[in-house]
C-alpha positions in Angstrom: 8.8 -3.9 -9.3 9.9 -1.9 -6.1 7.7 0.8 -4.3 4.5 0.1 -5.4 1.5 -0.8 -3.8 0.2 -4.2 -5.1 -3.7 -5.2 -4.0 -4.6 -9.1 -4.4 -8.0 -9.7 -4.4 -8.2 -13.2 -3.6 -4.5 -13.1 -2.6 -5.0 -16.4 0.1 -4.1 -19.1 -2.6 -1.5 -20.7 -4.1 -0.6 -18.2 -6.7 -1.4 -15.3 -4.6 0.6 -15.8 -1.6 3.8 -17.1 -3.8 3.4 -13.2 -5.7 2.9 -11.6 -2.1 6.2 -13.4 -0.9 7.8 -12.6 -4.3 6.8 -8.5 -4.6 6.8 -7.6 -0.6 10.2 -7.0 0.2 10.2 -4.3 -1.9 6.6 -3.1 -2.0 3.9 -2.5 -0.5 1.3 -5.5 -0.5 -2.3 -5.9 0.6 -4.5 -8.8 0.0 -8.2 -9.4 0.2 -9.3 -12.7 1.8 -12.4 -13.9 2.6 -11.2 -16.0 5.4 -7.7 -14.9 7.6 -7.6 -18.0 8.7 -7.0 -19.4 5.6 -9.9 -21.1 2.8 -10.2 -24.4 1.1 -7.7 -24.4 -1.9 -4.4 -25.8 -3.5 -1.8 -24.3 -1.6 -1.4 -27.5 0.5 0.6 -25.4 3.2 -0.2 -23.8 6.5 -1.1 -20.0 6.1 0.6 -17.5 7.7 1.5 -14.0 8.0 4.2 -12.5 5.1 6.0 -9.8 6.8 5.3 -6.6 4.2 1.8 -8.1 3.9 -1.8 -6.5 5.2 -3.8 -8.8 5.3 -7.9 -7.8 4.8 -11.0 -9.5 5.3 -13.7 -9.4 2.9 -16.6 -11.2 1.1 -16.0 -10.5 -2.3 -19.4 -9.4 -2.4 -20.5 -6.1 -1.0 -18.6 -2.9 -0.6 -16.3 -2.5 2.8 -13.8 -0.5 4.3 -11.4 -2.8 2.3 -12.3 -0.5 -0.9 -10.0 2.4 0.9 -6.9 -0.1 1.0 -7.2 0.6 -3.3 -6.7 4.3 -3.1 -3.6 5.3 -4.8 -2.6 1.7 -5.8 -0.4 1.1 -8.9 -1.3 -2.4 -9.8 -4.9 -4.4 -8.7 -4.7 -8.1 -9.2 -7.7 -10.5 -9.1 -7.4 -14.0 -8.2 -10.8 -14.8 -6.4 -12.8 -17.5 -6.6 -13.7 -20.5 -5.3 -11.4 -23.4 -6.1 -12.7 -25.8 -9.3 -10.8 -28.8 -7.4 -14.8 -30.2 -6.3 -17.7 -31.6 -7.3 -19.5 -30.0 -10.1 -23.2 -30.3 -8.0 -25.7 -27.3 -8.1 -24.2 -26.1 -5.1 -20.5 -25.9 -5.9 -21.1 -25.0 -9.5 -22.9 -21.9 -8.6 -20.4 -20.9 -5.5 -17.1 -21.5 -8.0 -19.3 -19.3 -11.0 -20.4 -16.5 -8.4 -17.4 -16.3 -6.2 -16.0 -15.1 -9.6 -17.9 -13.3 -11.5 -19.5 -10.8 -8.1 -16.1 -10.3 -6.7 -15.4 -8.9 -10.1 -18.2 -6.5 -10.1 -17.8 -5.6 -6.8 -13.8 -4.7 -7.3 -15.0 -2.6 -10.3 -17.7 -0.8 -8.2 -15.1 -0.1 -6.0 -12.3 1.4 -8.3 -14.8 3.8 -9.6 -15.3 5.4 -6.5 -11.5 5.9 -5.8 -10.3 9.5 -6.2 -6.8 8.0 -7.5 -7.9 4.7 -9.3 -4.8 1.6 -9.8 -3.0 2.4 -12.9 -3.2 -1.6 -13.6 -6.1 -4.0 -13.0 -5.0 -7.9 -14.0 -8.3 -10.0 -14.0 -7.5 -13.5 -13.2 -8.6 -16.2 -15.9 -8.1 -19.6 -17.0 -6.4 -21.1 -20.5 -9.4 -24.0 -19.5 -11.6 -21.0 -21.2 -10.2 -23.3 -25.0 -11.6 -26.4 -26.1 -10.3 -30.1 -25.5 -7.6 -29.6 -27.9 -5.2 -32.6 -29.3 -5.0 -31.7 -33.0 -3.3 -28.2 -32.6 -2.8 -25.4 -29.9 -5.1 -22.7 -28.7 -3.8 -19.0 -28.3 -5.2 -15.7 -28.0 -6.3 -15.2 -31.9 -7.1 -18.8 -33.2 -8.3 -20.3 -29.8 -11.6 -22.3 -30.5 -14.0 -21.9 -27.0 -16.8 -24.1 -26.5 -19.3 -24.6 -23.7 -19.1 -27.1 -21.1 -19.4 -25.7 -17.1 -15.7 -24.5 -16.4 -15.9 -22.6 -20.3 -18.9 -21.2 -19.0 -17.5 -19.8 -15.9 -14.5 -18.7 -17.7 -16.7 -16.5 -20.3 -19.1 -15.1 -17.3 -16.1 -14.4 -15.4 -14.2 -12.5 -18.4 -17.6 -11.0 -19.5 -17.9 -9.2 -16.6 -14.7 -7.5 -16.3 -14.8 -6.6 -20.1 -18.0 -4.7 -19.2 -16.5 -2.3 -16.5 -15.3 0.8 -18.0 -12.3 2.5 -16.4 -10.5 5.8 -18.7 -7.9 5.7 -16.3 -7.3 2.1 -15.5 -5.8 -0.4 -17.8 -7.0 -3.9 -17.9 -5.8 -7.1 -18.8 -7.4 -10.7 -18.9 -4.7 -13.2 -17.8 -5.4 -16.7 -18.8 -3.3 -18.7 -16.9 -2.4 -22.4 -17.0 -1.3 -25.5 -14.7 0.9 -22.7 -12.1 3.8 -24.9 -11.4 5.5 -23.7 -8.1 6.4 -25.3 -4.5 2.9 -26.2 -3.5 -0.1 -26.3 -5.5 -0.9 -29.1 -8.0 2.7 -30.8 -7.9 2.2 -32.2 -4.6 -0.4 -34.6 -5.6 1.2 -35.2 -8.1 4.3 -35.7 -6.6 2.9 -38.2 -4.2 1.6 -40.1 -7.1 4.9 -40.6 -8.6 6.6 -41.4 -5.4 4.0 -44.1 -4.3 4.6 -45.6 -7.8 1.6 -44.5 -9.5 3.0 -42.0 -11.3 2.2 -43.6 -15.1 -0.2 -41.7 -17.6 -3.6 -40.4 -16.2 -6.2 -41.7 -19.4 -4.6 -42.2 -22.4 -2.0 -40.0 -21.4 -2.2 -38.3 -24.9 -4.2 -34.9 -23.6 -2.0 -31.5 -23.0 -0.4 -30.3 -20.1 -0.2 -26.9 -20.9 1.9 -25.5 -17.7 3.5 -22.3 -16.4 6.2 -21.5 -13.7 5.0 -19.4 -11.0 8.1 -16.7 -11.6 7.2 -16.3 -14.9 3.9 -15.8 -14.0 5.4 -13.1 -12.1 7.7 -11.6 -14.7 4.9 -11.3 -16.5 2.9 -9.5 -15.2 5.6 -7.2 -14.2 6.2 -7.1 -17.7 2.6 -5.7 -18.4 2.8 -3.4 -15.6 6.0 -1.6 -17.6 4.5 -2.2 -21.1 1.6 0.7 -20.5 0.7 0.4 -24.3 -0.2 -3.6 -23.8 -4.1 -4.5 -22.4 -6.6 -7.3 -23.8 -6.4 -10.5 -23.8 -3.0 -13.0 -22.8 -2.2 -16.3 -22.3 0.3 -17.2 -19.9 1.4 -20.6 -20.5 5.1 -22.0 -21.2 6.4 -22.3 -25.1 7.0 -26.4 -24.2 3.5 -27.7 -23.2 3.8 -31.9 -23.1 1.8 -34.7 -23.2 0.2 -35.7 -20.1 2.5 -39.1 -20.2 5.9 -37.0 -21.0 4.6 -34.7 -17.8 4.6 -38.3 -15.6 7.7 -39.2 -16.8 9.5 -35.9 -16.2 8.3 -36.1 -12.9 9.6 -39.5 -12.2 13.2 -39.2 -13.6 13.0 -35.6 -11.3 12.2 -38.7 -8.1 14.4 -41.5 -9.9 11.4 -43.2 -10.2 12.1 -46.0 -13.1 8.2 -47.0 -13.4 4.9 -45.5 -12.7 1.6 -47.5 -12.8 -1.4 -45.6 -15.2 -4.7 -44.9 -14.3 -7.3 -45.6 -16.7 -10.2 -43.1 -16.9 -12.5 -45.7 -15.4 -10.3 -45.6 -12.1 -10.0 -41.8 -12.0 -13.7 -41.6 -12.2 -13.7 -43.6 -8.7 -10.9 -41.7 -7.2 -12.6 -38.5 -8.1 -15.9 -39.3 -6.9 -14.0 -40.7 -3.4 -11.9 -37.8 -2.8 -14.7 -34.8 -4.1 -13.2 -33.9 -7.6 -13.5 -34.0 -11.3 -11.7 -35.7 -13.4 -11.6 -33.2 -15.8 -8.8 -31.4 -14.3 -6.4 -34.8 -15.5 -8.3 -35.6 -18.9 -9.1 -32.3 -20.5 -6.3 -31.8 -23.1 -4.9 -28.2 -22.5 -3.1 -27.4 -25.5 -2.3 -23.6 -25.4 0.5 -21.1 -26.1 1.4 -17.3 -25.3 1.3 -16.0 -28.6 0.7 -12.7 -27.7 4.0 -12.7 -25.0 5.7 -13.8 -27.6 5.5 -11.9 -30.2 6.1 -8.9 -28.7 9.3 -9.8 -26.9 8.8 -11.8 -23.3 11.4 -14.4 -23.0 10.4 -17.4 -20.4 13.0 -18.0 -17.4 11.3 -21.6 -18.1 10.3 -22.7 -21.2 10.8 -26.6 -20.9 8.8 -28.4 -18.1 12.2 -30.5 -17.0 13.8 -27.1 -15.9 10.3 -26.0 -14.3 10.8 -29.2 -12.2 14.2 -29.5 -11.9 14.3 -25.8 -9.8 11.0 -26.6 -7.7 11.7 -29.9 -6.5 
């Protein structure tokens, strides 16, 4: 994309700040934060200012000047919410379910007051929306949802952008899985394989359904050209693994010959100590792009080994 003007709502993280980099030297970006100092997530890397890049505060909340930054912009992105990597207590579980679901509304509220509205809205979602699945994939038409917490959140969060009507905004719900890029989940991971520990996490049996951060990228510039595509899409790589193929990529990418496993007994500790869940290791994500795929996007990486090979 060159010459548009992208808004990322919740732009601060991981995947938002690797787009802004990506899409600024040739167009105009903006993103909503809630803190300009930087907030608790994965990026695992000092923030800073992207030349290209305004940089807005709000609360994801209540309407602000920041609703004037949308006027006239060709593609809205929204990435907010509070990161699931904590505790699920009463007080994180309702901060990571309304961080979503009222900065959604509140975008919407927003977009209907603007003369010129975005001629794209992606809404953010998760593939963890589909059940623990280790008999056969999930994707966009057969997925089978259930509902623990994080499905819960997912559906609330989906449910409420589904209800906004916009006749001259397209919208599109974009499930995305593991983001692979420089940062992010593969530096815990990383330091688990280089400290030895990088064996299977469980049984090592449950799917790692995984996506490269460009892709993620071409894609949705794909759907920003495709003006006839809007729904529902997975974005997840063609070659999800297990969870002990995963390890073992990421060892051979370290020459790492061994890795010790941890048993789900011993995550359960480690999550507790360091304020996690362990479902974020043992819930088998087993999902696919069907939808991509069959009408045409080709992945830059389709086989985790590449994925790895380019980003560390």
């Amino acid at each position: 994309m060159t010459d548009k003007h992208i808004v990322i709502a919740g732009g601060s993280g991981f995947v938002g700040m690797q787009l802004a980099e990506r899409w600024s030297t040739t167009n105009r970006v903006t993103i909503l934060t809630r803190n300009l100092k930087g907030a608790a997530n994965n990026s695992y890397r000092k923030k800073g200012n992207i030349a290209g890049v305004k940089m807005i505060q709000w609360d994801g909340r209540t309407m602000g000047d920041w609703a004037q930054d949308m006027e006239g912009c060709d593609l809205l992105i929204n990435l907010s919410g509070k990161s699931v990597n904590c505790r699920y207590n009463a007080k994180n579980k309702a901060a990571v379910m309304n961080s979503r679901v009222d900065s959604t509304r509140i975008l919407g509220d927003a977009v209907k007051q603007l003369k010129t509205p975005p001629k794209l809205w992606i809404n953010g979602a998760s593939t963890t929306i589909y059940r623990h699945a280790e008999d056969r994939p999930q994707d966009e038409y057969a997925g089978e949802i259930q509902n623990d917490f994080s499905v819960q959140v997912c559906k609330a969060w989906e449910k409420a952008f589904n209800e906004i009507e916009l006749p001259a905004t397209r919208k599109v719900v974009l499930r995305m899985a593991i983001v692979l890029g420089k940062g992010g989940v593969l530096v815990p991971y990383s330091r688990l394989a280089k400290f030895g520990l990088g064996g299977r996490q469980g049984n090592g049996n449950q799917m790692f359904s995984w996506v490269h951060i460009e892709d993620v990228a071409r894609m949705i510039e794909w759907l920003y050209d495709h003006k006839e595509q809007s729904g529902t899409f997975n974005a997840a790589a063609p070659g999800p693994v297990h969870n002990y193929e995963f390890m073992q990529q990421l060892r051979k990418i370290y020459h790492i010959p061994f890795g010790l496993p941890a048993p789900k007994w011993l995550l359960e500790i480690a999550a507790f100590v360091i304020g996690t869940e362990t479902e974020l290791l043992l819930k088998s994500r087993w999902v696919l792009s069907t939808r991509f795929l069959n009408q045409g996007f080709s992945f830059k990486y389709a086989e985790v080994g590449d994925a790895l090979r380019n980003l560390l």
